[in-house]
PDB file of N, CA, C and O in Angstrom:
ATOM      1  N   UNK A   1     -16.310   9.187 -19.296  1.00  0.00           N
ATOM      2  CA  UNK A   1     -17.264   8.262 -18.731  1.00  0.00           C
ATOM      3  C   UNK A   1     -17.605   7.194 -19.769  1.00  0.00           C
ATOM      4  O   UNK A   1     -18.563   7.521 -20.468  1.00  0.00           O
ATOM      5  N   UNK A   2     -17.157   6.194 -20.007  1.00  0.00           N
ATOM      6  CA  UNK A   2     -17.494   5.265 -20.607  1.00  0.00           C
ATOM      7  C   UNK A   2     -18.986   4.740 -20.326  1.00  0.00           C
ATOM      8  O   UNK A   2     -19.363   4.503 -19.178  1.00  0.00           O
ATOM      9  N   UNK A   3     -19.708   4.595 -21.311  1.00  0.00           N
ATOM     10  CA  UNK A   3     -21.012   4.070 -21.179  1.00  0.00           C
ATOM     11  C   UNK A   3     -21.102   2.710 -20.822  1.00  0.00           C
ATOM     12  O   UNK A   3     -21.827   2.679 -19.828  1.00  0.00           O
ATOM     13  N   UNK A   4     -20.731   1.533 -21.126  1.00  0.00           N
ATOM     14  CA  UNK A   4     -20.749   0.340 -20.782  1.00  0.00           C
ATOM     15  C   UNK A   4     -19.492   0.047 -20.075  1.00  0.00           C
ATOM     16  O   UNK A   4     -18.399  -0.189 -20.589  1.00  0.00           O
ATOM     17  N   UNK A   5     -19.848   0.104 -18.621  1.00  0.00           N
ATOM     18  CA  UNK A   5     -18.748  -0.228 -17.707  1.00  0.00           C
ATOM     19  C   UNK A   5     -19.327  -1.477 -16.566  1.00  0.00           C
ATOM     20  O   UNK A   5     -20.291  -2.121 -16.981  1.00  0.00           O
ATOM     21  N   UNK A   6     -19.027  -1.683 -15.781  1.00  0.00           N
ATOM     22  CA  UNK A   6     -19.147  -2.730 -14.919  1.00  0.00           C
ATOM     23  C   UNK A   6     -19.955  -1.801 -13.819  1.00  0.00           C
ATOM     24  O   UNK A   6     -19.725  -0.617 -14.068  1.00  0.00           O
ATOM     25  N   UNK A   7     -20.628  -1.924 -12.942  1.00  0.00           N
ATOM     26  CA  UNK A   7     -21.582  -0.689 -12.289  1.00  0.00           C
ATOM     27  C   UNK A   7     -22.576   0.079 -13.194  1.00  0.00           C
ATOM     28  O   UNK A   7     -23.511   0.503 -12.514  1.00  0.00           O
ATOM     29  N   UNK A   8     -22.644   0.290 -14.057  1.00  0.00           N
ATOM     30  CA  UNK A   8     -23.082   1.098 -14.696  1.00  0.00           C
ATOM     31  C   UNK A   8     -24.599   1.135 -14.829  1.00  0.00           C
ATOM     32  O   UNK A   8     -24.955   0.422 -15.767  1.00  0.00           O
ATOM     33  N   UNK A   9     -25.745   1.809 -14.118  1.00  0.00           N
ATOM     34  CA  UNK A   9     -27.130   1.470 -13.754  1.00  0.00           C
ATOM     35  C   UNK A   9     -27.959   1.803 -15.675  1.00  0.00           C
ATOM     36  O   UNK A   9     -27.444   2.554 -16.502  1.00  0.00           O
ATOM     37  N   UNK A  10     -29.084   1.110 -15.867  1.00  0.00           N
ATOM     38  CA  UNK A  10     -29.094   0.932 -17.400  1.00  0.00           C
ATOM     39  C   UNK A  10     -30.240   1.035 -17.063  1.00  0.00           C
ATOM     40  O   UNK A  10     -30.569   0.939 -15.880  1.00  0.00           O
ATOM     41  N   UNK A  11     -31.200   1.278 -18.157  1.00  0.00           N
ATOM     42  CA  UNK A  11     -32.942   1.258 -18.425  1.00  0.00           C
ATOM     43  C   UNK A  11     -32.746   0.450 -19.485  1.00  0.00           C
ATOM     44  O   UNK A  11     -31.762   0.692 -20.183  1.00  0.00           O
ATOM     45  N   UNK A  12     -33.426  -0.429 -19.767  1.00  0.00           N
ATOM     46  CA  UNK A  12     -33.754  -1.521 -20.806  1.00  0.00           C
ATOM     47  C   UNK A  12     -34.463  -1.399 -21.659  1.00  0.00           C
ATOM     48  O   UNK A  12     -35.593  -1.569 -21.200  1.00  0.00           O
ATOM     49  N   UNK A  13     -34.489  -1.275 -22.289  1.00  0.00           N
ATOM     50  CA  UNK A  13     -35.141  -0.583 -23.647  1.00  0.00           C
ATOM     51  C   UNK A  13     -36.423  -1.522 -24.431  1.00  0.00           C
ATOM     52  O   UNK A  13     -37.420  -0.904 -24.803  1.00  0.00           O
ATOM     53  N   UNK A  14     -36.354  -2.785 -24.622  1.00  0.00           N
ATOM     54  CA  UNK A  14     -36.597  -3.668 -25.124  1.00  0.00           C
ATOM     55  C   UNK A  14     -36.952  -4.828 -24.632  1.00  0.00           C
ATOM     56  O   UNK A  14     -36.297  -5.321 -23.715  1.00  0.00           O
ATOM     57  N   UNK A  15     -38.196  -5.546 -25.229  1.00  0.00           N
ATOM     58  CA  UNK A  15     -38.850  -6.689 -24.194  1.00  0.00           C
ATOM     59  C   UNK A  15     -39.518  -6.743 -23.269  1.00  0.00           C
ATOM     60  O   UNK A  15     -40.374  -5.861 -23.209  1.00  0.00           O
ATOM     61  N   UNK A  16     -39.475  -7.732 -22.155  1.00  0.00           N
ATOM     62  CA  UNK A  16     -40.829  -7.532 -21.625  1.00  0.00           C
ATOM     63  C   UNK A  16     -40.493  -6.851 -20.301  1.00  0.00           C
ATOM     64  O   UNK A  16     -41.166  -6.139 -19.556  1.00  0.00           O
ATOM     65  N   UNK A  17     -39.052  -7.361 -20.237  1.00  0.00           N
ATOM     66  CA  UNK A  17     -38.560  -5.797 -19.052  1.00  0.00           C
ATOM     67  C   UNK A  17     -37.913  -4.187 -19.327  1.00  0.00           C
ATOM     68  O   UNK A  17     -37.090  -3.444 -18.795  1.00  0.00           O
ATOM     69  N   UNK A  18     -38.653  -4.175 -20.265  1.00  0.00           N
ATOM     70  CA  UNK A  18     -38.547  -2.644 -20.916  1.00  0.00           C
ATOM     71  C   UNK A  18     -39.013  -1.782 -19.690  1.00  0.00           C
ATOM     72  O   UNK A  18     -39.902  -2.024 -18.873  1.00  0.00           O
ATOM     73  N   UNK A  19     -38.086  -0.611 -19.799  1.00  0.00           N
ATOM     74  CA  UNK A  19     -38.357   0.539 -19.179  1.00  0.00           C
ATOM     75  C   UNK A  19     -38.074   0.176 -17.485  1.00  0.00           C
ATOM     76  O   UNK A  19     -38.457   1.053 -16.711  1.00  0.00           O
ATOM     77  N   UNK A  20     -37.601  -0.734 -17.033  1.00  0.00           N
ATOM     78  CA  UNK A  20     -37.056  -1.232 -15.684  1.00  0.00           C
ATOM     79  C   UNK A  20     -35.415  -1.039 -15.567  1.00  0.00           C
ATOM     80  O   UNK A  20     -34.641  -1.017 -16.524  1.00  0.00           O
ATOM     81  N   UNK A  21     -35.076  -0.907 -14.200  1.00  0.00           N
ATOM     82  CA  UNK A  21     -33.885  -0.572 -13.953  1.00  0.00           C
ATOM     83  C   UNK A  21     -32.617  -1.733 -13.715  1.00  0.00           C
ATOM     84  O   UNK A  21     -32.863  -2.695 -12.987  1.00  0.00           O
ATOM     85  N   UNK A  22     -31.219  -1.601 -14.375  1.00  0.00           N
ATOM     86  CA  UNK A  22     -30.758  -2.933 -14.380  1.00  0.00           C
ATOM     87  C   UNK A  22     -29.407  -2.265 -14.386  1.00  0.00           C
ATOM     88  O   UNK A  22     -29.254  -1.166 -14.919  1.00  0.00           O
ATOM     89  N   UNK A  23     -28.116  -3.124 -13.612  1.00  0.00           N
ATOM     90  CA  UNK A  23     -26.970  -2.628 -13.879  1.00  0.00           C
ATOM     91  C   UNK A  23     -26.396  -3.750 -14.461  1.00  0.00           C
ATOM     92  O   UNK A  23     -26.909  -4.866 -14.548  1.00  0.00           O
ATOM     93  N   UNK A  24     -24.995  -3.294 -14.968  1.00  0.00           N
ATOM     94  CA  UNK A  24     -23.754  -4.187 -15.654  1.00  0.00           C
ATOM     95  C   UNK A  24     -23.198  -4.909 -14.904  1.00  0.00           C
ATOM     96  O   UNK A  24     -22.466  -4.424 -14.041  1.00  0.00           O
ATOM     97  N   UNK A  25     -23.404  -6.456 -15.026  1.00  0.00           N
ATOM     98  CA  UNK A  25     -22.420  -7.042 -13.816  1.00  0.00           C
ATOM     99  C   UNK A  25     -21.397  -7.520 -14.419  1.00  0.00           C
ATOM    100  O   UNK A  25     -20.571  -7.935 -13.607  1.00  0.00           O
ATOM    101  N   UNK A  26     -20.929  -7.710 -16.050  1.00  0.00           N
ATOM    102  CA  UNK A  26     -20.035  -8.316 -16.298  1.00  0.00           C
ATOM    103  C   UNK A  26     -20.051  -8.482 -17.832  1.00  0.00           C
ATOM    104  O   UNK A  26     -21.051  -9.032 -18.292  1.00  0.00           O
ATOM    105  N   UNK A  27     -19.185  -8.126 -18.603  1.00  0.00           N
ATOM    106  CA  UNK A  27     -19.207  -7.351 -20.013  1.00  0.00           C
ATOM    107  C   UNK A  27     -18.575  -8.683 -20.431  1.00  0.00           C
ATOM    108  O   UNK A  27     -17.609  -9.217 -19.887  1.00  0.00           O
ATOM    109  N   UNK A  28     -19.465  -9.265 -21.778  1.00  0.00           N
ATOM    110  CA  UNK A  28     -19.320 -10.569 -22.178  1.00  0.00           C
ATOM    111  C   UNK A  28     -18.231 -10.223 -23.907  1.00  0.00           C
ATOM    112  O   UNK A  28     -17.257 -10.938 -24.141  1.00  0.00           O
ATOM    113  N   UNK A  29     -18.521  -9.419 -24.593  1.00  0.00           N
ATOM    114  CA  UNK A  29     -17.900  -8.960 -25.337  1.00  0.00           C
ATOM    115  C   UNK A  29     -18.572  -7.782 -26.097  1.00  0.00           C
ATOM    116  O   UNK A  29     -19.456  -7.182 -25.487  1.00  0.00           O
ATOM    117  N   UNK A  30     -18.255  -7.376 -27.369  1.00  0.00           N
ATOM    118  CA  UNK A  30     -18.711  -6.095 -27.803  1.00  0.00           C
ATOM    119  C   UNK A  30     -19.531  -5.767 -28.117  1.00  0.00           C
ATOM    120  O   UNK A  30     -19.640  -4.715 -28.747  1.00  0.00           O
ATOM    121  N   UNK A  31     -20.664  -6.678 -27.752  1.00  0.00           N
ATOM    122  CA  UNK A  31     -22.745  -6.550 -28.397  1.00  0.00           C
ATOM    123  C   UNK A  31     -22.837  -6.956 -27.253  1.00  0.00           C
ATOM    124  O   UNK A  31     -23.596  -6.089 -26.819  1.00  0.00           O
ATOM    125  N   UNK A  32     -22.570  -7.889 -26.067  1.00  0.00           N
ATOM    126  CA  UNK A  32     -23.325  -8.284 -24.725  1.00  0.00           C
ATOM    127  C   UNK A  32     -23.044  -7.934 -23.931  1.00  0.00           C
ATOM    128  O   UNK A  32     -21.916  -7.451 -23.832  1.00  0.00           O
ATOM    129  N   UNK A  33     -24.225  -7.989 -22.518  1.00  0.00           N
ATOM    130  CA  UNK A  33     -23.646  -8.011 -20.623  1.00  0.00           C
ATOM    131  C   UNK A  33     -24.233  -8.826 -20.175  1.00  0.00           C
ATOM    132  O   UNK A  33     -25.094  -9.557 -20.663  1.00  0.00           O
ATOM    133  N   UNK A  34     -23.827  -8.769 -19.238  1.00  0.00           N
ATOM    134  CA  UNK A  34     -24.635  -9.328 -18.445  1.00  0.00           C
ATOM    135  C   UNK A  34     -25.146  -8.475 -17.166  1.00  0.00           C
ATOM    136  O   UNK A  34     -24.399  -8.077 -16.273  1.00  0.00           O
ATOM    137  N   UNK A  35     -26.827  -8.219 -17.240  1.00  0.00           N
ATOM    138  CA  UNK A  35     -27.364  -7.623 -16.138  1.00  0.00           C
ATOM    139  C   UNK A  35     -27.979  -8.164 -15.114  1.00  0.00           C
ATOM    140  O   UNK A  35     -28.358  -9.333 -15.032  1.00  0.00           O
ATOM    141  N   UNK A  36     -28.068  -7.463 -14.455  1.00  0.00           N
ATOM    142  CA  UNK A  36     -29.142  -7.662 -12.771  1.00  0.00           C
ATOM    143  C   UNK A  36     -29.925  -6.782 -12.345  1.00  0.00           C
ATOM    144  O   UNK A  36     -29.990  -5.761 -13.029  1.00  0.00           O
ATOM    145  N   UNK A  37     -30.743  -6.858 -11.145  1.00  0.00           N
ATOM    146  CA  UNK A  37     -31.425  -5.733 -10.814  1.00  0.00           C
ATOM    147  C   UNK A  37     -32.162  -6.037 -10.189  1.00  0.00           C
ATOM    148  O   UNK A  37     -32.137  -6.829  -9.247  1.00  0.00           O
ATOM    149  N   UNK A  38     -33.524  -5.020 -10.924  1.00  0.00           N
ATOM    150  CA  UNK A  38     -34.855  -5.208 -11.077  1.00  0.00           C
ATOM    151  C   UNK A  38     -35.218  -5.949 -12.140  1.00  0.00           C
ATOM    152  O   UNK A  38     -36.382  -6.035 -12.531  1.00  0.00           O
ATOM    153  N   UNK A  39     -34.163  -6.568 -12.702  1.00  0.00           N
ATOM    154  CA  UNK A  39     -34.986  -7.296 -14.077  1.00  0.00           C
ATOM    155  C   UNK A  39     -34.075  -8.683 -13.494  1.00  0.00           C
ATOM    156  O   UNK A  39     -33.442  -8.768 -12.442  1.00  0.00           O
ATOM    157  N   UNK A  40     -34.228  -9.544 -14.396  1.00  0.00           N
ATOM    158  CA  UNK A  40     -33.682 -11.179 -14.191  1.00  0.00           C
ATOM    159  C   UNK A  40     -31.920 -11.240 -14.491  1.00  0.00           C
ATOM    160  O   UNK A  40     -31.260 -10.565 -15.280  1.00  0.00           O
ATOM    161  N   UNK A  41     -31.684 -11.816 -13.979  1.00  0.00           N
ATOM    162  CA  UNK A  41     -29.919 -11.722 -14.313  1.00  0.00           C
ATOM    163  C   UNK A  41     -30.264 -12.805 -15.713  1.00  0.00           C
ATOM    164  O   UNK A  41     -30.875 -13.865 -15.849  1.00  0.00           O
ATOM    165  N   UNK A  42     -29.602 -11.999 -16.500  1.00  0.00           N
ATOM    166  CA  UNK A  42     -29.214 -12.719 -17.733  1.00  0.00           C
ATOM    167  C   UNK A  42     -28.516 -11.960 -18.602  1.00  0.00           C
ATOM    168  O   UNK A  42     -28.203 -10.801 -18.327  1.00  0.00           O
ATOM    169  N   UNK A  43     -28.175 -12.603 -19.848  1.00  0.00           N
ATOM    170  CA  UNK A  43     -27.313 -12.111 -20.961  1.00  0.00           C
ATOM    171  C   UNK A  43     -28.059 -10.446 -21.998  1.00  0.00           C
ATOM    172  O   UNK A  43     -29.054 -10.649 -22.694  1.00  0.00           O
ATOM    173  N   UNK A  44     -27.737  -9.672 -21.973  1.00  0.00           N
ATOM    174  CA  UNK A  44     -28.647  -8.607 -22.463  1.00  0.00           C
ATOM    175  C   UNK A  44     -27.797  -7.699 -23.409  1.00  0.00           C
ATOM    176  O   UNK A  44     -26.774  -7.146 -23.004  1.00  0.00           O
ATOM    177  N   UNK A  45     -28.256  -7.570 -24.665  1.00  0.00           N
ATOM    178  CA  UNK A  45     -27.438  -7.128 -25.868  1.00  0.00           C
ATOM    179  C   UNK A  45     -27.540  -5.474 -25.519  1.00  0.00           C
ATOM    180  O   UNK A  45     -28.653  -4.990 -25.311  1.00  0.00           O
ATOM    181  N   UNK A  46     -26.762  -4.934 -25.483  1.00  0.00           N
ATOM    182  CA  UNK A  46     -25.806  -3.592 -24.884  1.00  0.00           C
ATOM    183  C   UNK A  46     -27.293  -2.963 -26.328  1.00  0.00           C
ATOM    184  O   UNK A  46     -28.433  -2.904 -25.867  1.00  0.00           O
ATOM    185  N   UNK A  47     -27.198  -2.744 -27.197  1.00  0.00           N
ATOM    186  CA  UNK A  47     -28.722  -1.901 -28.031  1.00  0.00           C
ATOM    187  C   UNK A  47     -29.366  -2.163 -27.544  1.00  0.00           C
ATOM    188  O   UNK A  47     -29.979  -2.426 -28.579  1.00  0.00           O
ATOM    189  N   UNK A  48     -30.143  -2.476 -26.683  1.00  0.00           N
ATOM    190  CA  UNK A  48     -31.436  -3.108 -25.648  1.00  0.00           C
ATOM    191  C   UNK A  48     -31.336  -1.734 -24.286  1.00  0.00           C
ATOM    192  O   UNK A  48     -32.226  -1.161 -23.659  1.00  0.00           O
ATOM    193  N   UNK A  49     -30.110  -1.634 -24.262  1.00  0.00           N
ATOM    194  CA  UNK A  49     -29.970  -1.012 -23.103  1.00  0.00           C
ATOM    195  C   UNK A  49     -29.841   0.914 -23.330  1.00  0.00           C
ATOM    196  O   UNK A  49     -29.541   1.296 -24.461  1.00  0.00           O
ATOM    197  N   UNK A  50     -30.093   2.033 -22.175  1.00  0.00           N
ATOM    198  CA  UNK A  50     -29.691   2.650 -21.781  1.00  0.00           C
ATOM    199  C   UNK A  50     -29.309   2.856 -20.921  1.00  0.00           C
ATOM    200  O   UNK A  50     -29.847   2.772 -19.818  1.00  0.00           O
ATOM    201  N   UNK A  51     -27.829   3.321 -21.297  1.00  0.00           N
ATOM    202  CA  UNK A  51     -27.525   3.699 -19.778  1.00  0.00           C
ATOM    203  C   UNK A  51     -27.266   5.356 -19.239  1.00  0.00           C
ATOM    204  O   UNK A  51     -27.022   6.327 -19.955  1.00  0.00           O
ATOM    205  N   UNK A  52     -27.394   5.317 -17.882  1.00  0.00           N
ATOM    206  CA  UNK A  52     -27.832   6.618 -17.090  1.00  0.00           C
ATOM    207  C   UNK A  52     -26.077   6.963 -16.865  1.00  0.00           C
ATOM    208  O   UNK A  52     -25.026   6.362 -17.088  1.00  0.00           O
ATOM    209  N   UNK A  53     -26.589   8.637 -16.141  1.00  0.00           N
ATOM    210  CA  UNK A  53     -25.352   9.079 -15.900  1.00  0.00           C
ATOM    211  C   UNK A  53     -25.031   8.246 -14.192  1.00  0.00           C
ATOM    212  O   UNK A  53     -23.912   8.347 -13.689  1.00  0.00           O
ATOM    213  N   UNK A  54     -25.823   7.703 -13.691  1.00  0.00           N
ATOM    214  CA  UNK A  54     -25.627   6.843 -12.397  1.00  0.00           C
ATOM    215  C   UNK A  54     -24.529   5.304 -12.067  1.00  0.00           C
ATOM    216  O   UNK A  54     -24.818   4.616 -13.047  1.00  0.00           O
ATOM    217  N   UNK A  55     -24.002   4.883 -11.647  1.00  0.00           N
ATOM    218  CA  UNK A  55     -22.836   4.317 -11.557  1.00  0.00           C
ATOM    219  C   UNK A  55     -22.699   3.765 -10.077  1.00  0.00           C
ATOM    220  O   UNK A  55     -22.174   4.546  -9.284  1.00  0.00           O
ATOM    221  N   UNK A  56     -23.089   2.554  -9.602  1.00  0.00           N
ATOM    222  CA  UNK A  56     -22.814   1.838  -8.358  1.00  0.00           C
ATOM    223  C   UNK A  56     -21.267   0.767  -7.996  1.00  0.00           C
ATOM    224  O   UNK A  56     -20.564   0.090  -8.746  1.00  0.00           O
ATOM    225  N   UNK A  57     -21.224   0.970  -6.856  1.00  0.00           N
ATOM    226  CA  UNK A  57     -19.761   0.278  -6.432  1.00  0.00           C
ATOM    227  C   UNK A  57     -19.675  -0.914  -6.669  1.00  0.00           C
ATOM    228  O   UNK A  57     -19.621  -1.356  -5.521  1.00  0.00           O
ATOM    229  N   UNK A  58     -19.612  -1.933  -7.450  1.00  0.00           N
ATOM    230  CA  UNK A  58     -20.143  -3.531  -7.950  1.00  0.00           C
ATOM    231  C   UNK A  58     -18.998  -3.678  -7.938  1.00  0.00           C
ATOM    232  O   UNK A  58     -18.255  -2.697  -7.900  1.00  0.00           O
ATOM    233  N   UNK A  59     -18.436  -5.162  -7.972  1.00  0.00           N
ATOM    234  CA  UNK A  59     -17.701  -6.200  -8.463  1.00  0.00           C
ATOM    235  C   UNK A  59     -17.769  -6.508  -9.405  1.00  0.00           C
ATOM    236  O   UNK A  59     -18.480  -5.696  -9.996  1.00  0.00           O
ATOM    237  N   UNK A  60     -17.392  -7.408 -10.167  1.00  0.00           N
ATOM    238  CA  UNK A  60     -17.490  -7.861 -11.671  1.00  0.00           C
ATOM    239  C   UNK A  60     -17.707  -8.985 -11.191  1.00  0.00           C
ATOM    240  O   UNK A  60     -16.877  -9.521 -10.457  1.00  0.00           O
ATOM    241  N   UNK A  61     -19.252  -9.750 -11.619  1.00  0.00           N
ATOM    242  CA  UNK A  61     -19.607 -11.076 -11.866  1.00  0.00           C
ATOM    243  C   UNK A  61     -19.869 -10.719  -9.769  1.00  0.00           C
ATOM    244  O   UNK A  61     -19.164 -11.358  -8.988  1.00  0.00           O
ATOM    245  N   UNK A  62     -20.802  -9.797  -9.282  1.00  0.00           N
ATOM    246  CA  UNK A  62     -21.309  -9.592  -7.785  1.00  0.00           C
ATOM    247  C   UNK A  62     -22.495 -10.290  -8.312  1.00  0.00           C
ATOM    248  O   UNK A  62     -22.792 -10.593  -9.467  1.00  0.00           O
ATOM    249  N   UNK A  63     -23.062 -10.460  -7.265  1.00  0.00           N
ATOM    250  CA  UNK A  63     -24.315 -12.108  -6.948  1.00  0.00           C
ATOM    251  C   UNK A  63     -25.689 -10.840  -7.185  1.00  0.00           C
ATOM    252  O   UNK A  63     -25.558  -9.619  -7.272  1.00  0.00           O
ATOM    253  N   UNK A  64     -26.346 -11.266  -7.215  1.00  0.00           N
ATOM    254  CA  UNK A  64     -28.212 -10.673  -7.079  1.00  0.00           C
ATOM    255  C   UNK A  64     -27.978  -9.893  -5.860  1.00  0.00           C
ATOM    256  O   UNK A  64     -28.059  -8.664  -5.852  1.00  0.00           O
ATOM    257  N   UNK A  65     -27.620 -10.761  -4.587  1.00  0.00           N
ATOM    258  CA  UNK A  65     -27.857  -9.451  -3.248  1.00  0.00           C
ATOM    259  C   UNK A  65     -26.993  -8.632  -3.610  1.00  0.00           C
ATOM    260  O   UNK A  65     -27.293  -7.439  -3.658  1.00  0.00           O
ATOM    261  N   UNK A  66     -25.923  -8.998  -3.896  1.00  0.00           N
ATOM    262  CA  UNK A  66     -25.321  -7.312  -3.384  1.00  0.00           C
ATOM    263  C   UNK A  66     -25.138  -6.669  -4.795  1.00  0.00           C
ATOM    264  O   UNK A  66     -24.054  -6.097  -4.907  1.00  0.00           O
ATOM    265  N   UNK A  67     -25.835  -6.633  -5.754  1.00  0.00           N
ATOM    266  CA  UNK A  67     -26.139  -5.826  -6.421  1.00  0.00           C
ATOM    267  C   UNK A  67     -27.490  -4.914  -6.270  1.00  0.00           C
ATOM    268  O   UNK A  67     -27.550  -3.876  -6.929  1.00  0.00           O
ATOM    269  N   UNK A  68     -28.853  -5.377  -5.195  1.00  0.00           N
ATOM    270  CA  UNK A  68     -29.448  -5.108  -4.712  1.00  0.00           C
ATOM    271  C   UNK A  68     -29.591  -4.427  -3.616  1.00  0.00           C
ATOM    272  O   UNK A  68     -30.548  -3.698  -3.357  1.00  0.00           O
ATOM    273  N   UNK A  69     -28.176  -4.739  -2.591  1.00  0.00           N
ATOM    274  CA  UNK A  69     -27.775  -3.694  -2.020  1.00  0.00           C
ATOM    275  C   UNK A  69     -26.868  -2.282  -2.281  1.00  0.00           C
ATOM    276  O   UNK A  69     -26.883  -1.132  -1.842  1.00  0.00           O
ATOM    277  N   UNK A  70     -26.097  -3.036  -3.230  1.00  0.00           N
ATOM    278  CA  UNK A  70     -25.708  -1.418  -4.483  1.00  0.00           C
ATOM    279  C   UNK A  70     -26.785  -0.459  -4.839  1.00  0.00           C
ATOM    280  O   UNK A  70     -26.349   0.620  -5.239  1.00  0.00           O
ATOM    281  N   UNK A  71     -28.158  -0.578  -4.797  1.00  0.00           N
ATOM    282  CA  UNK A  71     -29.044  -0.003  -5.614  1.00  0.00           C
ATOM    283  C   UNK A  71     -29.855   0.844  -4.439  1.00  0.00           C
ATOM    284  O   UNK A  71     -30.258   2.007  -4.445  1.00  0.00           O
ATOM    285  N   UNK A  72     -29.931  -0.123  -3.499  1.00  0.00           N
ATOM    286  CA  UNK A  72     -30.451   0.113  -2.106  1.00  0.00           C
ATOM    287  C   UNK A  72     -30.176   1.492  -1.886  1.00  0.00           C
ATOM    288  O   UNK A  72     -30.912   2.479  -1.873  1.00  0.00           O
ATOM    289  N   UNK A  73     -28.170   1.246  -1.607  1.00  0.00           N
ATOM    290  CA  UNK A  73     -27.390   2.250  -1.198  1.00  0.00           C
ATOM    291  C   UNK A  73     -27.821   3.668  -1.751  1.00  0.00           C
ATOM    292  O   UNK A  73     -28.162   4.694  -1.161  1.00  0.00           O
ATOM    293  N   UNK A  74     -27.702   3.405  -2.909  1.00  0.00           N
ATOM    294  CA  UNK A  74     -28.160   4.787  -4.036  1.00  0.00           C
ATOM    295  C   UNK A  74     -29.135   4.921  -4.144  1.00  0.00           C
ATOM    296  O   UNK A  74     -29.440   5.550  -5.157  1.00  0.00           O
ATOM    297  N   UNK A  75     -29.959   4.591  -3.498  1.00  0.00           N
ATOM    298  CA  UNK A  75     -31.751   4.646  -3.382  1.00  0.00           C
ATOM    299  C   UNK A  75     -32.059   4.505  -4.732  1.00  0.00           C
ATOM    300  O   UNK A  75     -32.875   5.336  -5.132  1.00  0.00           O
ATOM    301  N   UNK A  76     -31.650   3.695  -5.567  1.00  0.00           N
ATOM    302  CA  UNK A  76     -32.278   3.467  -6.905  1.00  0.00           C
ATOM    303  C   UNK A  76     -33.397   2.155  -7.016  1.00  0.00           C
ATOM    304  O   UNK A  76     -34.073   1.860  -8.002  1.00  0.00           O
ATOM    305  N   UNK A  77     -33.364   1.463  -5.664  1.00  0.00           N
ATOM    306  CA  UNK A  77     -34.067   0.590  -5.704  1.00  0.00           C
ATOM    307  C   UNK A  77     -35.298   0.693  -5.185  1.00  0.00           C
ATOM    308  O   UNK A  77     -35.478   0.367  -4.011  1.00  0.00           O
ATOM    309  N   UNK A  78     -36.439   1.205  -6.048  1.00  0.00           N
ATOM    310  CA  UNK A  78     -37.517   1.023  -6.009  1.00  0.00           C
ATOM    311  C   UNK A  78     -38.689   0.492  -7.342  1.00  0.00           C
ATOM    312  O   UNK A  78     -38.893   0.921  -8.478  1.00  0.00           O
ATOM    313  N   UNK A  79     -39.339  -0.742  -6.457  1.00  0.00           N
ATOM    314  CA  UNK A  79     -39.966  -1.792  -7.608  1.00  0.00           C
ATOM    315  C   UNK A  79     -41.074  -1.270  -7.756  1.00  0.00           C
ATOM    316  O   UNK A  79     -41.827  -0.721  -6.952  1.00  0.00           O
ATOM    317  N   UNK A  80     -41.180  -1.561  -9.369  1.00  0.00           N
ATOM    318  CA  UNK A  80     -42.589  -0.697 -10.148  1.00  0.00           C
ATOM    319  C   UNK A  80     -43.455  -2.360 -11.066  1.00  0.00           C
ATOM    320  O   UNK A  80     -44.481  -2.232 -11.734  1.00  0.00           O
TER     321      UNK A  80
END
């Protein structure tokens, strides 16, 4: 199981969306991603992140909705 994969649902460790739920939409190189979620799509340094043993069906570089409906699916989407 590779930890930083494309799907890969993450807790954020750091900042002001610490402790919120976010997946991998698209692996920029070997310190960055790029996430979505519950937090803001942007660039997010992979040490910032944990990630869970959980894993959604994504695309690489999938839009806000349907990464929101990925989360849906897996009932991981609930806002705190």
């Amino acid at each position: 199981m590779p930890a930083i994969e494309v799907g890969r649902v993450c807790i954020k460790t750091a900042g002001r969306e610490a402790g919120k739920v976010c997946v991998i939409v698209d692996i920029l190189d070997k310190n960055f991603v790029i996430v979505d979620g519950l937090v803001k799509r942007r660039r997010c340094n992979i040490k910032h992140l944990e990630p869970t043993e959980k894993k959604v069906d994504i695309q690489k570089g999938a839009t806000t909705e349907e990464v929101k409906l990925a989360l849906d699916a897996a009932g991981l989407l609930k806002e705190e």
